[in-house]
C-alpha positions as CSV (number, residue, x, y, z in Angstrom):
1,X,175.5,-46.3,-164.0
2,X,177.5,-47.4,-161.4
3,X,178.0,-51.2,-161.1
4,X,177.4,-51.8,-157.9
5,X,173.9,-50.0,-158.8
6,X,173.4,-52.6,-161.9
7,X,174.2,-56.0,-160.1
8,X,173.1,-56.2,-156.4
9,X,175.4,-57.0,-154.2
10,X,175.1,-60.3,-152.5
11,X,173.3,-60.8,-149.3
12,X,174.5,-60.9,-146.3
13,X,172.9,-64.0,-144.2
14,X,172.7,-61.6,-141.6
15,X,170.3,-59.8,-143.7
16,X,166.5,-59.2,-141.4
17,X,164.9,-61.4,-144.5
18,X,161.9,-64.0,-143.2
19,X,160.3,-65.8,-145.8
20,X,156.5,-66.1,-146.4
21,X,155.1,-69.6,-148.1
22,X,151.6,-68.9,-148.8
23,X,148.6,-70.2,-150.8
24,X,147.0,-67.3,-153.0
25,X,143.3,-67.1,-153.4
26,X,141.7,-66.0,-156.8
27,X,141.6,-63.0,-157.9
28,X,138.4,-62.0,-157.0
29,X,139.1,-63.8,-153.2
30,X,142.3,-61.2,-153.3
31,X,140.3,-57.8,-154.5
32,X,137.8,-58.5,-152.0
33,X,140.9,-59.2,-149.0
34,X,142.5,-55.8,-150.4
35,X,139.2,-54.3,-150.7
36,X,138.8,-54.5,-146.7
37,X,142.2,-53.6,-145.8
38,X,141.9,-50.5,-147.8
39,X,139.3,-49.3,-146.2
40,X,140.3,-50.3,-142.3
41,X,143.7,-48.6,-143.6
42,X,141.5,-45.8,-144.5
43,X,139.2,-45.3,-141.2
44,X,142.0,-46.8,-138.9
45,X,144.8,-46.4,-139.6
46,X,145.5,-50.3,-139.7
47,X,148.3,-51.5,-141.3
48,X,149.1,-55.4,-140.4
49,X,146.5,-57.2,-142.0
50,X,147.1,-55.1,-145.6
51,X,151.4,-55.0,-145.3
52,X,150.9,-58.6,-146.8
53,X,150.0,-59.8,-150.3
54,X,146.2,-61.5,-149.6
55,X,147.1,-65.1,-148.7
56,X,146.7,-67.8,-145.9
57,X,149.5,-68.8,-144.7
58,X,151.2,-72.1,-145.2
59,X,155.0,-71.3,-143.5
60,X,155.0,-67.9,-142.1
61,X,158.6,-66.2,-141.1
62,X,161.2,-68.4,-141.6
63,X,164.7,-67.5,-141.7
64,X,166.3,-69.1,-144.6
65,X,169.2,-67.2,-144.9
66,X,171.6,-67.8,-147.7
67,X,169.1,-71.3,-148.5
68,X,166.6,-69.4,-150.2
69,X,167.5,-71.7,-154.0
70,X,167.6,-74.6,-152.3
71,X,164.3,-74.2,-150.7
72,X,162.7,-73.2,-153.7
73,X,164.3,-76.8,-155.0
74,X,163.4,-78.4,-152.2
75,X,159.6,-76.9,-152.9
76,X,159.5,-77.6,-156.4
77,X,160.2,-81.2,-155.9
78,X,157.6,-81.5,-153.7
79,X,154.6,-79.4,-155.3
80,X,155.4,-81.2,-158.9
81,X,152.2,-82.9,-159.9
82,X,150.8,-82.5,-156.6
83,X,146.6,-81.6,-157.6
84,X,145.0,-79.0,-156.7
85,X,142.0,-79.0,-154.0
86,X,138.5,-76.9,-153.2
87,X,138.9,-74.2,-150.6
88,X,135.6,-73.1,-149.1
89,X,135.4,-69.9,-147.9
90,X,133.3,-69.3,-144.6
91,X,133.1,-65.6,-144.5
92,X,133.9,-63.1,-141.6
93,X,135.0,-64.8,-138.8
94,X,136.7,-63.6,-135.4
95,X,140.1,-64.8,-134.7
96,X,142.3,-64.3,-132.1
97,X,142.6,-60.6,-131.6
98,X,141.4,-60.0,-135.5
99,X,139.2,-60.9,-137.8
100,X,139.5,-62.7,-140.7
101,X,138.0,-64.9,-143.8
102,X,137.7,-68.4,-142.2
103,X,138.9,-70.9,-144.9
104,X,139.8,-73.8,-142.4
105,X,136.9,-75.8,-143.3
106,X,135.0,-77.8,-146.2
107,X,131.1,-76.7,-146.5
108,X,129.9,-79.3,-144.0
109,X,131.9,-77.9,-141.1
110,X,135.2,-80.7,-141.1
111,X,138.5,-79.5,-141.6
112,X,139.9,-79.0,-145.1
113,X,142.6,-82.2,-145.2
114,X,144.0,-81.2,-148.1
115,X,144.5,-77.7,-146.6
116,X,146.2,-78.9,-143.4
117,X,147.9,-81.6,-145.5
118,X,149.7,-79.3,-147.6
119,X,150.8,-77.1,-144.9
120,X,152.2,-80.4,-143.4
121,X,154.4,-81.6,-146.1
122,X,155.8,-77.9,-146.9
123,X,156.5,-77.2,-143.5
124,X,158.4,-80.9,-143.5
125,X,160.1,-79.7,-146.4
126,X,161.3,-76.5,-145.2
127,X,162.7,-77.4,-141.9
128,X,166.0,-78.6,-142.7
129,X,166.7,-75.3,-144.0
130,X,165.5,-72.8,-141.2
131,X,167.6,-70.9,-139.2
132,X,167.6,-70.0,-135.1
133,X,165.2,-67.2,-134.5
134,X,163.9,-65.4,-131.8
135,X,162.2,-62.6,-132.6
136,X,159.5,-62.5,-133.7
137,X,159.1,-65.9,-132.4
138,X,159.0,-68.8,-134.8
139,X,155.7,-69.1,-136.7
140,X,156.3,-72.7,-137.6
141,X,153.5,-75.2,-138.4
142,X,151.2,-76.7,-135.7
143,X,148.7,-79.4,-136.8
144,X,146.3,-78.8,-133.9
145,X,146.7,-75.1,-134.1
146,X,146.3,-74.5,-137.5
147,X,143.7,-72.6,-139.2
148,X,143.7,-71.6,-142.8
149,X,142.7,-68.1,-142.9
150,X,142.9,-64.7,-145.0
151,X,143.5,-62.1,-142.1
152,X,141.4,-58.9,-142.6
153,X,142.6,-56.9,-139.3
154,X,145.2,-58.4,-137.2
155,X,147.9,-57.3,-135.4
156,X,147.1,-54.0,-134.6
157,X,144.1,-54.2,-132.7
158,X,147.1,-56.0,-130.1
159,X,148.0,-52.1,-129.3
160,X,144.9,-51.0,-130.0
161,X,141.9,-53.5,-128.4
162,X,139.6,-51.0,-127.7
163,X,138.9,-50.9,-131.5
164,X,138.1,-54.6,-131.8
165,X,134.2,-54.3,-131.7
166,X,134.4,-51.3,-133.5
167,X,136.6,-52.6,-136.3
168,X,134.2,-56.0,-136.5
169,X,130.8,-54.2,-136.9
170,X,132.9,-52.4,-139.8
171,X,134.0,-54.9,-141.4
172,X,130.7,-56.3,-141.4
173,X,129.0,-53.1,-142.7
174,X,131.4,-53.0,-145.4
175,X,129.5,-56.2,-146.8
176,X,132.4,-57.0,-149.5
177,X,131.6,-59.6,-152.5
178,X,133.5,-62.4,-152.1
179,X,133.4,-65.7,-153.9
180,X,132.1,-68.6,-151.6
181,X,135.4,-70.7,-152.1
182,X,138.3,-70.8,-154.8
183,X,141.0,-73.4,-156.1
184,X,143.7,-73.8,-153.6
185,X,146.1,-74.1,-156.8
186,X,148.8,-71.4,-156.2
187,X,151.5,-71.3,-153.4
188,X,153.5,-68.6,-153.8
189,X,157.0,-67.7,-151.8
190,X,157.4,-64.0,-150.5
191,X,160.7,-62.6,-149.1
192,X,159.5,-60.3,-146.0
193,X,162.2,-57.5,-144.8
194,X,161.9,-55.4,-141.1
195,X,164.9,-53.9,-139.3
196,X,163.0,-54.8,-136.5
197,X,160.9,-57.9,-135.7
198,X,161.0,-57.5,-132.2
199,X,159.1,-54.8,-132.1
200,X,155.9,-53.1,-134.2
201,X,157.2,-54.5,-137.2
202,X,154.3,-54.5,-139.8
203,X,154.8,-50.5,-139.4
204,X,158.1,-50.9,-141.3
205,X,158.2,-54.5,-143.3
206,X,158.4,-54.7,-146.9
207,X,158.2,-57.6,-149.4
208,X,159.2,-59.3,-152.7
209,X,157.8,-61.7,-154.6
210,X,159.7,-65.1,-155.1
211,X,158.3,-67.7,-157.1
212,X,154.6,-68.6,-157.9
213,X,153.5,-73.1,-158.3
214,X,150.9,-74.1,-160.4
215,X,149.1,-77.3,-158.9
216,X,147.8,-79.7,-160.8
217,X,144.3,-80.3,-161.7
218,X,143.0,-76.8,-161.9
């Protein structure tokens, strides 16, 4: 075998890498996210949505270039003993241009702190680390914007919005189980590759797991 086949090369920090910090649902939340995106794959031809691992999104697409060890440092520090919290999940919810599990709030309607919170603190963490970028344009962290969600249809129905009804009422028919909340107790990094974010990028991206926290309490 030829060495430079055995030990990857290193990588370049031009290299199209973003990086993906996300909080995984429970299984059962994930089977039921993959579940949906099969089947819109399947009758659609939708690809955004299910080009991800199920998750809601913490820190989406950040350009850490050759930081990537000392943002995981950096996020170990800062998720060591930190507890878990209840994630409640709404159900089928519009948003934006897609649809998606809504799993912003608690039961009674107010937003999930703790949700928001740790969003917050990782997004404070990461900064320091992030590179320029333009496109796609930075996805950074917005207090008053942000909604925790597990996208079920997304950027596709951009290009394509004259299946957006269409693609609810399926979802809807579809009538997946899914638990009613889980334990947000596992952020996970993801390494995300296109050689082209400008453009349709979910048609070509790829990713790799990273690393995987436990929070506490759970």
């Amino acid at each position: 075998m030829n060495d430079h086949i055995a030990h990857k090369l290193p990588r370049d920090d031009s290299d199209p890498f973003r990086y993906g910090i996300y909080l995984r649902p429970d299984a059962k939340t994930c089977r039921a996210v993959s579940a949906v995106t099969d089947q819109l794959r399947a009758q659609y031809g939708l690809l955004s949505a299910g080009a991800f691992p199920p998750h809601a999104t913490l820190v989406g697409s950040q350009p850490f270039g050759f930081s990537e060890p000392a943002v995981i440092g950096a996020l170990t520090g800062l998720l060591d003993g930190r507890s878990a919290f209840p994630v409640h999940n709404a159900g089928v919810r519009a948003q934006g241009r897609g649809y998606v599990y809504d799993v912003s709030e608690n039961p009674d309607g107010s937003v999930n702190d703790d949700l928001v919170g740790l969003a917050r603190d990782i997004e404070a963490t990461v900064a320091p680390f992030r590179s320029p970028m333009h496109n796609p344009l930075p996805n950074d962290f917005v207090p008053e914007l942000y909604r925790g969600h597990l996208s079920l249809a997304s950027h596709d129905l951009y290009v394509r919005p004259d299946l957006y009804e269409e693609v609810g009422e399926f979802i809807r028919e579809l009538d997946v189980p899914v638990p009613a909340g889980f334990s947000g107790r596992t952020v996970v990094m993801y390494r995300t590759s296109s050689p082209d974010w400008s453009g349709r990028w979910w048609q070509t991206m790829t990713w790799e797991h990273v690393r995987t926290w436990n929070l506490a309490g759970a």
